[in-house]
N, C-alpha and C positions, 0 to 999 in steps of 0.2 A: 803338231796335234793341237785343237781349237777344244774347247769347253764345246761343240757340237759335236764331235765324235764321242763323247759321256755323256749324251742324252739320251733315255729310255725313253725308245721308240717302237719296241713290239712288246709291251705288259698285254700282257691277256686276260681274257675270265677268267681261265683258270687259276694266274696268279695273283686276284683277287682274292676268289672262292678262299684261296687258301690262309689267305690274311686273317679272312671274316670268320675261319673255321679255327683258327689260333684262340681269336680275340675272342670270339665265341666262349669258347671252353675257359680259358682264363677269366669270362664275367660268370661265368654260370660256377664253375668248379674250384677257381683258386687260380694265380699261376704256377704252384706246386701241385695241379695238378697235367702241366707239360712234361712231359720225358724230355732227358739231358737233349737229345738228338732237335726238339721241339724250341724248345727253350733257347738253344743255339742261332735258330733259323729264326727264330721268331726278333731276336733281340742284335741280331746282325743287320735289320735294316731290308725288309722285305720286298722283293720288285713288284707285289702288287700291293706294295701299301706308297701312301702319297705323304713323303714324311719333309723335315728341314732340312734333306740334305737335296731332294727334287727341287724343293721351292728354291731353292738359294743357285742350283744348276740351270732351272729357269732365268731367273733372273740374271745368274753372267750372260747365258746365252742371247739373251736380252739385249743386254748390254754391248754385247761381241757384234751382234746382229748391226746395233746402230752407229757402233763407231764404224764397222766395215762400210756401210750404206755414207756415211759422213765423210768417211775419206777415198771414198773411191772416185768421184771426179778428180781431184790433185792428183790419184793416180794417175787414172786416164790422162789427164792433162802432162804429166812426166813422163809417160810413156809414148805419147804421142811425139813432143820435145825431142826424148832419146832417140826416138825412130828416124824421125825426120817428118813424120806424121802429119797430112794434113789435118785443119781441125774440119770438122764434118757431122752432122746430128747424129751419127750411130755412138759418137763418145759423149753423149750426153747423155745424163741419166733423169728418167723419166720422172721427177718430184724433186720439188723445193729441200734439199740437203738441212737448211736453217730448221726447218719444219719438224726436224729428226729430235726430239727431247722426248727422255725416257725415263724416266726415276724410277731403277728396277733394284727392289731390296735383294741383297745378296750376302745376309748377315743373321739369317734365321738360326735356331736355335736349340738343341731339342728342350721342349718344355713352353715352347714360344706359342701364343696364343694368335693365329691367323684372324684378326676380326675383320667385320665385314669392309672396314674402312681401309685396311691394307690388300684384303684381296681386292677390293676395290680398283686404287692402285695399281695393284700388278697385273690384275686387265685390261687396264687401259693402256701399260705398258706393251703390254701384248696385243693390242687392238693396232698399237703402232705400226705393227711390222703385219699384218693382217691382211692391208691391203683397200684402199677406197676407188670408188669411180668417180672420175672429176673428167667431167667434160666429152666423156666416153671412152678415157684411157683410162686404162689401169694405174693405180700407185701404189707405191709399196708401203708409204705413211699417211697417216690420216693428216691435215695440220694445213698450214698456210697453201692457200691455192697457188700456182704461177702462171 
């Protein structure tokens, strides 16, 4: 099991709506005025709210993402060895490996202030793995041509 199979991936409206309809009532009314049932849901960490424990799953997954992409030619290159494998361009991977640098924060907080300079940051991390067109191929990182 990888830090990608813990990624919320089907949040919905509706399990927005229901964040905004918590938060809502707790700015207008108090948070005493949640029901225990309310209160529970609300302070357990909500699938349509975007809290420190998504940013910090982003960011392994981030991480996960570029060290797999960085060691997967030596794979390929090991696996090919172990086979008896000619080498051949299908076991080449299509981007400069070096090019693969990510400084993806994975130490958020609750109470942590996300400013513009770190989301910053962790988009460009995520721009990484995003994908560019260089030369009319596809790549999977933005970063040094080859």
């Amino acid at each position: 099991m990888s830090i990608i199979d813990n990624l919320v991936y089907d949040r919905t409206q509706a399990d927005v709506d229901r964040v905004f309809t918590l938060k809502n009532k707790i700015l207008t009314e108090g948070l005493s005025s949640l029901s225990a049932e309310e209160k529970t849901e609300y302070m357990a960490g909500m699938k349509g709210a975007y809290n420190y424990g998504d940013m910090n799953r982003v960011g392994q997954a981030v991480a996960y993402i570029a060290n797999r992409m960085t060691s997967l030619p030596g794979q390929l290159a090991a696996y090919r060895a172990e086979k008896g494998v000619a080498d051949d361009p299908i076991y080449q991977v299509p981007y400069d490996p070096s090019s693969v640098v990510v400084a993806a924060k994975t130490n958020w907080a609750m109470g942590d202030t996300p400013t513009q300079s770190l989301v910053k940051a962790s988009h460009a991390s995520l721009g990484h793995t995003a994908g560019s067109e260089q030369s009319g191929q596809s790549h999977f990182f933005h970063g040094k041509q080859h």
